[in-house]
C-alpha positions in Angstrom: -67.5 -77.5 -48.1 -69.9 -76.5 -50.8 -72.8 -78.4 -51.1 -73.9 -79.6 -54.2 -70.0 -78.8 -55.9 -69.3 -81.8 -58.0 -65.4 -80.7 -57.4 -63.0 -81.0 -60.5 -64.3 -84.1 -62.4 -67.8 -85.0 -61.3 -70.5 -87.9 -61.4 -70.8 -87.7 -65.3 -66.4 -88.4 -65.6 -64.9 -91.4 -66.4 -62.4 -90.4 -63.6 -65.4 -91.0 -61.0 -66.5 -94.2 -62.2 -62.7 -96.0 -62.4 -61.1 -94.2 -59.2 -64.1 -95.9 -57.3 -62.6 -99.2 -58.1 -61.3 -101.8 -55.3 -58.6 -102.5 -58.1 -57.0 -99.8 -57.6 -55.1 -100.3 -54.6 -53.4 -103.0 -57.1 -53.0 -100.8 -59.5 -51.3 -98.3 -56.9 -48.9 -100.6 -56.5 -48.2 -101.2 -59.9 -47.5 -97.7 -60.0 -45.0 -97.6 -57.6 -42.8 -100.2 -59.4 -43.4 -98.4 -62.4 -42.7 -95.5 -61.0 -39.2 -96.7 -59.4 -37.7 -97.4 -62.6 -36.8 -94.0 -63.5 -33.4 -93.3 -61.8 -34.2 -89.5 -61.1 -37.3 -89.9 -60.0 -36.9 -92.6 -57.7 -33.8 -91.0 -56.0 -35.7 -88.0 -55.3 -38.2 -90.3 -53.6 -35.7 -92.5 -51.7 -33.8 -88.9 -50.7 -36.7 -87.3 -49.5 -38.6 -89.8 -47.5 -38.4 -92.3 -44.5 -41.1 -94.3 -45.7 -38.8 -97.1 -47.6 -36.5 -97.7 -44.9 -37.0 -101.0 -43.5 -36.7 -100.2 -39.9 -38.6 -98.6 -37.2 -38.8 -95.5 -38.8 -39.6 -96.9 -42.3 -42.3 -99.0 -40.6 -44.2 -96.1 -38.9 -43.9 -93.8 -42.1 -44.9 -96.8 -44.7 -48.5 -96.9 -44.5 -49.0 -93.4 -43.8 -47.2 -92.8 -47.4 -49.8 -95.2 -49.0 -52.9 -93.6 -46.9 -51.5 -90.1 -47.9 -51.1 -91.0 -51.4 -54.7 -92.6 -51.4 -56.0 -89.3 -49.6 -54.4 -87.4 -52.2 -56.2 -89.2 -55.3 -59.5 -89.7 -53.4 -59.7 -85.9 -52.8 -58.8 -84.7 -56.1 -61.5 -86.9 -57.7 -64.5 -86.9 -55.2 -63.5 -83.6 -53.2 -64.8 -80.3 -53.6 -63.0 -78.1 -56.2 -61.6 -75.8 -53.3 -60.4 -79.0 -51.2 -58.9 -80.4 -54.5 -57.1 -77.2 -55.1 -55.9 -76.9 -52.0 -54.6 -80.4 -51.7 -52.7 -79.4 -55.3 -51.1 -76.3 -53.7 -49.6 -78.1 -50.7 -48.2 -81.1 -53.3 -46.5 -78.2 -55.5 -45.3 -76.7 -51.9 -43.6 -79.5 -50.6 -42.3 -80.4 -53.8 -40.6 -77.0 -54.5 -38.7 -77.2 -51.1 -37.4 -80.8 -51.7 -33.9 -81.6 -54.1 -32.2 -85.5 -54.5 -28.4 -85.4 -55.4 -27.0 -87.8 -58.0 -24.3 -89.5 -56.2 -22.5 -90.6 -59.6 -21.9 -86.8 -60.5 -22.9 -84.8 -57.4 -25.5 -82.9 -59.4 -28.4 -81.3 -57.1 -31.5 -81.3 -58.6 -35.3 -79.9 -57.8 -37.4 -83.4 -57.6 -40.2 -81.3 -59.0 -38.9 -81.0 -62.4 -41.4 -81.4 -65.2 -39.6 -84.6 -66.9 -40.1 -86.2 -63.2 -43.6 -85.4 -62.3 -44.8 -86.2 -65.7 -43.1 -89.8 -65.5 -44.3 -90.2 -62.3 -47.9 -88.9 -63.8 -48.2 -90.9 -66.6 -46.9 -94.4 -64.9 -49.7 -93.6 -62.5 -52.2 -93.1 -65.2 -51.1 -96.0 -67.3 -51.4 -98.4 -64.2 -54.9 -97.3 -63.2 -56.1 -98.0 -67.0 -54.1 -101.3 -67.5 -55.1 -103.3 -64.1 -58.7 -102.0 -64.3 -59.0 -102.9 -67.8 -57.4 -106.0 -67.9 -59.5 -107.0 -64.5 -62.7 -106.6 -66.6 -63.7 -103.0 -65.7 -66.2 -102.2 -68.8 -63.9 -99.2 -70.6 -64.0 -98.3 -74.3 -61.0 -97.4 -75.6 -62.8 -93.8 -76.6 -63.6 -94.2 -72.7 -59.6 -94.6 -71.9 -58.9 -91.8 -74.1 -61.4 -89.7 -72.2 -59.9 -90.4 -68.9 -56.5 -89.9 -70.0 -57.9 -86.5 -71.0 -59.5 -85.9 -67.6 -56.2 -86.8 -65.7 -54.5 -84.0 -67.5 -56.5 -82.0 -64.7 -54.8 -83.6 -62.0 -51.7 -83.0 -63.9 -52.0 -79.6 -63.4 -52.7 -79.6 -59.7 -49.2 -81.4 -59.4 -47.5 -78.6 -61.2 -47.7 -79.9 -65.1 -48.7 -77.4 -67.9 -51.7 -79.8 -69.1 -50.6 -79.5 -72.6 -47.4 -81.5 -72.2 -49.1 -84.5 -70.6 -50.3 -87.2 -72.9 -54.0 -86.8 -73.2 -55.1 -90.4 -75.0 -53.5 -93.8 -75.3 -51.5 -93.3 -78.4 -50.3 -90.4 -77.2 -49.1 -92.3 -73.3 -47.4 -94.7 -75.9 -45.5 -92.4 -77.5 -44.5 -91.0 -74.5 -43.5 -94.3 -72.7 -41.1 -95.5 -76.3 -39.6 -92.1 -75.9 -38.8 -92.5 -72.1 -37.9 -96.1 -71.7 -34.4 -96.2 -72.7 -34.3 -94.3 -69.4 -35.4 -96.8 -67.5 -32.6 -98.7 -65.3 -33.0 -100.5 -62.3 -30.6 -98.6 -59.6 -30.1 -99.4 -55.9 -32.7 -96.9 -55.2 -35.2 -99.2 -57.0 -33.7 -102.8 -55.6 -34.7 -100.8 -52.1 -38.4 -100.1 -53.4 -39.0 -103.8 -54.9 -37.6 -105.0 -51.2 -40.3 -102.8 -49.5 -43.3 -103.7 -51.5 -42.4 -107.6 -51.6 -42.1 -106.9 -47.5 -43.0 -103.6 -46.3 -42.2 -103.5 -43.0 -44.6 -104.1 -40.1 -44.3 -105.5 -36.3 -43.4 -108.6 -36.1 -47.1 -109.7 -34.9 -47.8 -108.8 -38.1 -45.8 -110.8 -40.0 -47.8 -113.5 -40.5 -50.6 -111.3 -41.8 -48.2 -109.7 -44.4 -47.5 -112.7 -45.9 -51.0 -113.5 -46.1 -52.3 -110.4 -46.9 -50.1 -107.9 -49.0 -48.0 -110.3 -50.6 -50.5 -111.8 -52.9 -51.6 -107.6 -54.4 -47.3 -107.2 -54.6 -47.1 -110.2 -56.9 -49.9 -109.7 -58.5 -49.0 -105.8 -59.1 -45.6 -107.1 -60.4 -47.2 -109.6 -62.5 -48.9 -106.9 -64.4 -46.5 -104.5 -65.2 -45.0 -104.6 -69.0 -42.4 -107.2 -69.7 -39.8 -104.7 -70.2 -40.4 -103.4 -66.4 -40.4 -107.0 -65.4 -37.5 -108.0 -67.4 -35.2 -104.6 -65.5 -36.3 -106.0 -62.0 -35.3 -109.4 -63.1 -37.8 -111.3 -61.3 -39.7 -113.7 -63.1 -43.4 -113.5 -63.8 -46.2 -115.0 -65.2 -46.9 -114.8 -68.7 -49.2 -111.8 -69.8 -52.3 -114.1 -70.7 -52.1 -115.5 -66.9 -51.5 -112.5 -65.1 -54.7 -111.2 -66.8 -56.8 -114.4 -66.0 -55.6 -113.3 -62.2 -56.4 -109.8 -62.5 -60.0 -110.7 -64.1 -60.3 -113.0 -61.0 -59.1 -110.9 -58.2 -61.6 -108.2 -59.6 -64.4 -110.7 -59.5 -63.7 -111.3 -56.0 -63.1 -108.1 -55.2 -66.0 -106.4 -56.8 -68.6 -108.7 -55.1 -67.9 -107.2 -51.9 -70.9 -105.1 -52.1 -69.3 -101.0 -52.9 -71.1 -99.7 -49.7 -68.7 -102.0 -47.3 -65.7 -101.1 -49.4 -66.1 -96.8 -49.4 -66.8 -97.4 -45.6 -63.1 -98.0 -45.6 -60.7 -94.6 -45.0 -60.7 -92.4 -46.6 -63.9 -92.8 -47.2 -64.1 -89.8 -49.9 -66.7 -91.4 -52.1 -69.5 -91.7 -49.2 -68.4 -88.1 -48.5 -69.1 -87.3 -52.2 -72.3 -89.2 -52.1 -73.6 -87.5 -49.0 -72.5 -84.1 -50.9 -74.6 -84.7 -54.1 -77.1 -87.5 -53.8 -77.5 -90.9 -54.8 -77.5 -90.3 -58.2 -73.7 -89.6 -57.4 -73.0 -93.3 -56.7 -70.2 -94.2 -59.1 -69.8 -97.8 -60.7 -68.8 -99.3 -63.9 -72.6 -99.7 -65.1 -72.9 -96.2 -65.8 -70.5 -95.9 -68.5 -72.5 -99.1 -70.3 -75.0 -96.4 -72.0 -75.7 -95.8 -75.7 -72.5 -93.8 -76.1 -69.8 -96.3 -74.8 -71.9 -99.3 -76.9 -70.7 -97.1 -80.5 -67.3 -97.0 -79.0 -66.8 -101.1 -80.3 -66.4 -104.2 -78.0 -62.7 -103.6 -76.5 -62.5 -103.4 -73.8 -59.1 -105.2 -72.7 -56.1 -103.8 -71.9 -52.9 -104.1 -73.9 -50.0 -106.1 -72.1 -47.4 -104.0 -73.7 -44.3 -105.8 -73.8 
């Protein structure tokens, strides 16, 4: 580790201030039901991995797929720029040895394919900025923009050429009018929507599933776009409600005070911190400065329908 390396985004990036976020673990999930929707990419999740099944199998890989993909985000943004590297290299390798086959025409196909990684980039992106926003995290839209810009970086380490990702909002909206007539819900994504209403844990545990996880599922559902919601065929709360949640659950959420919450794994943010000094702390207060005041006083997400 290299001390004082601010690794590929640093303290001054919008990147460090939203990833710090305790919405994001909703927005995660919102991301994976996003994410399911596209048949090509979801098969070559399904195809590749044991963490869906709902059995024994599926129950010890589950959470290790959420941890890992938590890992994965936390050390590209707070890491050092060799661990982030690194981290990108062994995605890419593990991607380049892994193929899905679809079963309607027996094609074979590399899951790593730019279309794929760049859907599965962008409803990650989008998710990140539309729960955070519409929770009441202080962005700008010049502010989304940047990020969307910075993320193109994390594109890259996934195997993207940068300048094909969208790098702003109306560009992501482009993209997503241009890729939604894709969209279908397949078996492969009935399987996912069953494993994140009730992943599947001991039965001790069952109780505390119900309790626990089901309320962020819902909630992740509640704020995907109508389309995505209209494919699953699950009803939802209206947009305006689902927001008043979303502000609410980041109220509650936020008041736990940000030192108990990084103390969770994987803890990359106090590693960060110790790395570079206080002044490294992230938080939503440091993008209220003169700058992001000229940037105008929207700062809510758009409930696309």
């Amino acid at each position: 580790m290299t001390a004082g390396d601010p690794g590929l985004f640093g303290p001054r990036s919008v990147t460090w201030q939203l990833h710090a976020d305790p919405m994001m673990w909703i927005a995660g999930v919102r991301a994976l039901y996003l994410q399911a929707l596209h048949p090509r990419a979801v098969r070559g999740v399904r195809q590749n991995s044991a963490a869906f099944r709902m059995d024994d199998r599926g129950r010890r890989d589950a959470w290790g797929r959420l941890m890992r993909t938590a890992d994965f985000v936390g050390t590209l943004t707070y890491g050092t720029t060799d661990a982030a590297e690194r981290a990108g290299a062994a995605v890419r390798g593990l991607h380049r040895r892994l193929t899905a086959t679809d079963p309607a025409t027996g094609e074979r196909y590399r899951i790593d394919e730019p279309e794929l990684l760049r859907w599965v980039h962008c409803a990650e992106v989008d998710s990140y900025l539309q729960v955070l926003r519409r929770s009441g995290h202080p962005l700008t839209d010049r502010q989304a923009d940047r990020y969307l810009a910075e993320q193109r970086t994390g594109a890259r380490l996934v195997g993207l050429d940068p300048d094909t990702v969208p790098g702003d909002r109306a560009a992501l909206a482009a993209y997503f009018a241009r890729t939604r007539p894709e969209l279908a819900l397949t078996p492969e994504a009935r399987q996912v929507d069953a494993f994140l209403r009730r992943p599947p844990v001991p039965p001790a545990l069952v109780p505390a599933r119900e309790l626990l996880w089901r309320p962020v599922a819902e909630l992740a559902y509640a704020a995907l776009p109508g389309h995505a919601q209209r494919l699953y065929g699950r009803p939802a709360p209206p947009p305006a409600v689902a927001t008043r949640r979303l502000r609410t659950t980041g109220r509650l959420l936020r008041a736990v005070p940000a030192t108990v919450r990084w103390q969770l794994p994987p803890r990359h943010v106090l590693r960060a911190v110790a790395r570079l000094g206080p002044g490294a702390r992230p938080g939503p207060f440091k993008l209220l400065d003169s700058a992001a005041i000229l940037d105008g006083h929207d700062t809510q997400g758009d409930p696309r329908g």
